[in-house]
C-alpha positions as CSV (number, residue, x, y, z in Angstrom):
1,X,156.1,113.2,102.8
2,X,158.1,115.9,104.3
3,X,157.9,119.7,103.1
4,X,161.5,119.1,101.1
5,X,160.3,116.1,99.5
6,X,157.2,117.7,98.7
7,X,159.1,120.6,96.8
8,X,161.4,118.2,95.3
9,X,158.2,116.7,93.7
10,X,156.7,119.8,92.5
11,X,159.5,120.9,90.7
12,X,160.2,117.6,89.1
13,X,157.2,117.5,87.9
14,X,157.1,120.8,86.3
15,X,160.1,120.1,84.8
16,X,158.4,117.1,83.8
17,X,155.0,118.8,82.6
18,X,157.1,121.8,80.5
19,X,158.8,119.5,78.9
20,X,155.7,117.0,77.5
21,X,154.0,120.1,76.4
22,X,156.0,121.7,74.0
23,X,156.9,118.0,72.2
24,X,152.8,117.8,72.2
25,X,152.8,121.4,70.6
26,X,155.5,120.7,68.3
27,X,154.3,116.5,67.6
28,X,156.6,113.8,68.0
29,X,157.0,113.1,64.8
30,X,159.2,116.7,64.1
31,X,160.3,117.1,67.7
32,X,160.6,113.2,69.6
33,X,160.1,113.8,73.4
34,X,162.7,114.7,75.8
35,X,163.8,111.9,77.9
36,X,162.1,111.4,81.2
37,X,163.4,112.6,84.5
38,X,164.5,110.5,87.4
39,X,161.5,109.1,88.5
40,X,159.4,109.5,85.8
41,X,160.6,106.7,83.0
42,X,158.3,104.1,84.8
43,X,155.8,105.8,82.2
44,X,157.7,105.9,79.1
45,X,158.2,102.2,78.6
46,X,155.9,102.2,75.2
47,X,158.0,101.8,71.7
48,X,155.4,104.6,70.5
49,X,156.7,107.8,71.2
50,X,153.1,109.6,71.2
51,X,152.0,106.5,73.0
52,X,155.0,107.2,75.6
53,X,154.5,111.0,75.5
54,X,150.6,110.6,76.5
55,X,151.3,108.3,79.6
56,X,153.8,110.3,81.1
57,X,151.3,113.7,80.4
58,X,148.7,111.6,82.5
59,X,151.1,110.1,85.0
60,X,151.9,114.0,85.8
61,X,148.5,115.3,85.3
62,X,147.8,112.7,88.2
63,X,151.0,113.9,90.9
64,X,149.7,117.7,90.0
65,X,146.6,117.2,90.9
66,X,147.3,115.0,94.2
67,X,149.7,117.1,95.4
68,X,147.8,120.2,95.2
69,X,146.6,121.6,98.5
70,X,142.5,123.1,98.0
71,X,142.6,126.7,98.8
72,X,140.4,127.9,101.8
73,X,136.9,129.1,101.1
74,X,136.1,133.1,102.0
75,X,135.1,133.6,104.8
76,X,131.7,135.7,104.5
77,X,130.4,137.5,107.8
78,X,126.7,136.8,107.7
79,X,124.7,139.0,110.0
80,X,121.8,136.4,111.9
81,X,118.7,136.4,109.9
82,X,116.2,138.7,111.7
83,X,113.5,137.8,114.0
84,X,110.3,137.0,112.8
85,X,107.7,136.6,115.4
86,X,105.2,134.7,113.2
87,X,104.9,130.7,113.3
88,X,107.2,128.6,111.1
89,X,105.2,127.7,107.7
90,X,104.2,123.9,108.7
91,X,105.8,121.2,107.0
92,X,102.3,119.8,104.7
93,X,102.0,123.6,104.1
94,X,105.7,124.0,103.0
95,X,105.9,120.5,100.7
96,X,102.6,121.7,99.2
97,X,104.6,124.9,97.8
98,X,107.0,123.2,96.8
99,X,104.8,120.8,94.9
100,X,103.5,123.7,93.4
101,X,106.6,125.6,92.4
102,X,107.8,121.8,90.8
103,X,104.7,122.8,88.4
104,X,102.3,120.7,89.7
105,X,98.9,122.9,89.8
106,X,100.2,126.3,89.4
107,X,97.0,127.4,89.3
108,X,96.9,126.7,93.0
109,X,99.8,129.0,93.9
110,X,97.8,132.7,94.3
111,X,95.3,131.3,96.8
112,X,98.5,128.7,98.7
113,X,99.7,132.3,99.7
114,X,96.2,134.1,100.5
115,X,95.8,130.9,103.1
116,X,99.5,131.3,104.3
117,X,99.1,135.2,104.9
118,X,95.7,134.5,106.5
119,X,97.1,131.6,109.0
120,X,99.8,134.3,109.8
121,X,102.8,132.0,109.1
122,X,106.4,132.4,107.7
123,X,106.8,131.5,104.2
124,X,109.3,128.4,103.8
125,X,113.0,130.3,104.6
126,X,114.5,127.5,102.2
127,X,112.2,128.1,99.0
128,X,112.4,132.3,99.5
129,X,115.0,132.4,96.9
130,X,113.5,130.2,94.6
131,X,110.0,132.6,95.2
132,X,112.6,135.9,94.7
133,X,113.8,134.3,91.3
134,X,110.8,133.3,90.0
135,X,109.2,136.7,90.8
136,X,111.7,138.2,88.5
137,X,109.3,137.4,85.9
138,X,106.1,138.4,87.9
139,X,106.0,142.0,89.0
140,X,102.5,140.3,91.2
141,X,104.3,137.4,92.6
142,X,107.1,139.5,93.4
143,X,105.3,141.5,95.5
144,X,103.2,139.2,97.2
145,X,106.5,137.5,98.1
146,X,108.7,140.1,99.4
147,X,105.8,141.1,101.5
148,X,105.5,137.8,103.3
149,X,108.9,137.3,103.5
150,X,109.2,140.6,105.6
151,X,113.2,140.8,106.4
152,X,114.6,138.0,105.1
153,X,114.7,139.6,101.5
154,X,117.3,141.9,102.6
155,X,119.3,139.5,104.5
156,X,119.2,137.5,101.9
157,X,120.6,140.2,99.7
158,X,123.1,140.2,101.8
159,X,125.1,137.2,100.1
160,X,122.9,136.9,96.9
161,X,122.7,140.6,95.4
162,X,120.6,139.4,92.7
163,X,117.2,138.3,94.7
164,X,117.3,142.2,96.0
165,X,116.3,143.2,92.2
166,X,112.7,143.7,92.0
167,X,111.4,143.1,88.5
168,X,110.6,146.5,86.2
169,X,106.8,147.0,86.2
170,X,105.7,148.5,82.9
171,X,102.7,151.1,83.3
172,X,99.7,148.4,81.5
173,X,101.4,145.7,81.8
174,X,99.6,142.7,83.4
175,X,100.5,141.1,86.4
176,X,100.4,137.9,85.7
177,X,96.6,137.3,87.2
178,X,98.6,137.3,90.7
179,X,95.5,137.1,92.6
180,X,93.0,133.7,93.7
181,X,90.7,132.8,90.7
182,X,87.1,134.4,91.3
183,X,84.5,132.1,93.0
184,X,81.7,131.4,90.9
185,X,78.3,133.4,91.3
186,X,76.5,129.8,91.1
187,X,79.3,126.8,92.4
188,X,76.4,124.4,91.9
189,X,75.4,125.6,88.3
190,X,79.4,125.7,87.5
191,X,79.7,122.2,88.2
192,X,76.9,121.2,86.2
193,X,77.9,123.1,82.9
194,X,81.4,121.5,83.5
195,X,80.2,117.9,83.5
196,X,77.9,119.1,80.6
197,X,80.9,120.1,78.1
198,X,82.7,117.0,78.8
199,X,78.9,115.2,78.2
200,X,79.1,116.6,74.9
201,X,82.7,115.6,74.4
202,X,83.7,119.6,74.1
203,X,85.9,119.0,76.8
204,X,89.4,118.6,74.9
205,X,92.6,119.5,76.2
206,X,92.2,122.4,75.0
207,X,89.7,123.6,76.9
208,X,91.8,122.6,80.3
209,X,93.1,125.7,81.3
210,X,89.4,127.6,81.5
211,X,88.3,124.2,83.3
212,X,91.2,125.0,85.9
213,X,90.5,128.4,86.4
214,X,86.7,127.0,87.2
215,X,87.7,124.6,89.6
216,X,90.7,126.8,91.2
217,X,88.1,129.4,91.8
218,X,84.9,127.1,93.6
219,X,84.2,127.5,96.7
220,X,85.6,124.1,98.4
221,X,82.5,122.8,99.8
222,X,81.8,121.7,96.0
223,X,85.2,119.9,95.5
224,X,83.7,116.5,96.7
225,X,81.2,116.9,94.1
226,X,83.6,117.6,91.6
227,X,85.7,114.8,91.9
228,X,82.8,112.0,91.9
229,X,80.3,113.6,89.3
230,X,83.9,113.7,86.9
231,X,84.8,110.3,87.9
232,X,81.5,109.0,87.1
233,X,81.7,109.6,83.6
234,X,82.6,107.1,80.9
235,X,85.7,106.9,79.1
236,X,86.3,109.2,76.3
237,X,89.8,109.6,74.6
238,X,89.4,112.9,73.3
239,X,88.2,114.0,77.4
240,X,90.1,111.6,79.4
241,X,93.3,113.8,79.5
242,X,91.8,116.7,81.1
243,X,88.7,114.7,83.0
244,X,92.2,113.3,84.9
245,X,93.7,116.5,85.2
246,X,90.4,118.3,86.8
247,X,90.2,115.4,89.2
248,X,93.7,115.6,90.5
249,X,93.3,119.6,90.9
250,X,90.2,119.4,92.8
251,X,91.6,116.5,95.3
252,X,95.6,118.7,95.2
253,X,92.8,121.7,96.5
254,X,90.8,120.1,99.3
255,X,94.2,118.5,100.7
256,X,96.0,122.4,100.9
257,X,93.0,123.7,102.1
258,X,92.9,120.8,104.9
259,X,96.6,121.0,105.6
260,X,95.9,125.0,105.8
261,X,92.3,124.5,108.5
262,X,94.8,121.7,110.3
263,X,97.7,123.8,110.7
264,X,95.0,126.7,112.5
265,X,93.4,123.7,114.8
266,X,97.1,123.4,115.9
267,X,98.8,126.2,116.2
268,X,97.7,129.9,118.1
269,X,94.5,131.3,116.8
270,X,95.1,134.3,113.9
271,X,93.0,137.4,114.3
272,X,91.5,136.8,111.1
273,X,90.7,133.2,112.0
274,X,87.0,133.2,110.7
275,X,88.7,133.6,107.2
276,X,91.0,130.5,107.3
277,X,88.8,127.1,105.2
């Protein structure tokens, strides 16, 4: 189509289009459709007038729309992200987080980013805004965030003003227990009490969230035990939910911490190696 035919056609049709509108603002009934230009009475062949009026409206709304031209997006100058010397968060490490941040074992998320500070690595570059966002309700994740991230906050910024804002902290406010659960004095005696509650059928769903914070907070060598000496027990409907849950946490924990000892074996040793599971 050649640029005169193409301007031919756009002010046909909105000749076309202004007339169609006001019959539809006025109705057919009181004001009957004006006839169709030349070209257009292919699609007012129907005895019904509204009928009529609606086919040519859509055989327009059709030409407008392919014979509009898409504008061109800005153009944004985007300064390079800066240099980070650190190693790349590895892949297992950065799929676990985003496991986590799906909600599967949040519980798990204070000590993912202990291991991730300790190994000396880059947190993920594509899940820092997601991290920035959610921090906005977590004065403690916040901060543990925009101190690994280093840099790439304020580049960031850059394009997305919004994941500059750091949440308000209120003087007393908690923190949202942004820090990994305590270990256990006794990992051995933890264990056992654990089993004994759901022995004695006290342990209900409701109960889950302290039997988390237990498990989250073990040292690791006892997360073999605490997935056969759960499994082990018989089936009880008012347990079974959180019995399951426990299980899954304790076996999501040894594979992060394995992914996180891997990732150390592999990579340059951290000063701080003697600290890494």
């Amino acid at each position: 189509m050649t640029v005169t035919e193409a301007s031919l056609l756009a002010v046909s049709t909105a000749e076309e289009w202004a007339g169609i509108v006001t019959s539809a603002i006025v109705g057919t009934d009181r004001r009957p459709a004006p006839a169709p230009g030349a070209g257009w009475d292919a699609w007012a062949s129907s005895p019904d007038n509204a009928v009529a009026l609606l086919d040519r409206a859509l055989a327009v709304v059709v030409a407008r729309r392919a014979g509009a031209r898409p504008a061109r997006p800005p153009t944004v100058a985007l300064p390079p992200a800066p240099h980070d010397e650190r190693l790349p968060c590895p892949q297992p490490c950065a799929i676990r987080l985003q496991r986590l941040l799906a909600g599967e074992h949040e519980v798990l998320l204070p000590e993912w980013f202990r291991w991730c500070d300790r190994l000396g690595a880059q947190l993920p570059l594509v899940l820092i805004p997601t991290l920035l966002l959610r921090g906005r309700r977590n004065p403690g994740l916040d901060h543990v965030v925009r101190r690994l991230a280093q840099g790439h906050v304020v580049w960031l910024a850059e394009v997305m003003p919004e994941l500059g804002v750091s949440p308000r902290v209120v003087a007393g406010a908690p923190d949202g227990g942004w820090e990994p659960q305590a270990e256990p004095a006794d990992g051995g005696a933890a264990v056992a009490a654990m089993v004994g509650l759901f022995l004695d059928g006290m342990a209900t769903w409701a109960a889950a969230p302290q039997l988390r914070q237990v498990v989250a907070g073990l040292d690791p060598s006892w997360l073999p035990t605490v997935v056969v000496e759960l499994s082990r027990l018989s089936f009880r409907a008012s347990t079974e939910r959180t019995r399951s849950e426990l299980v899954a946490l304790a076996e999501f924990r040894s594979a992060m911490l394995r992914e996180f000892a891997d990732a150390r074996a592999a990579g340059p040793r951290p000063a701080n190696e003697s600290d890494l599971p």
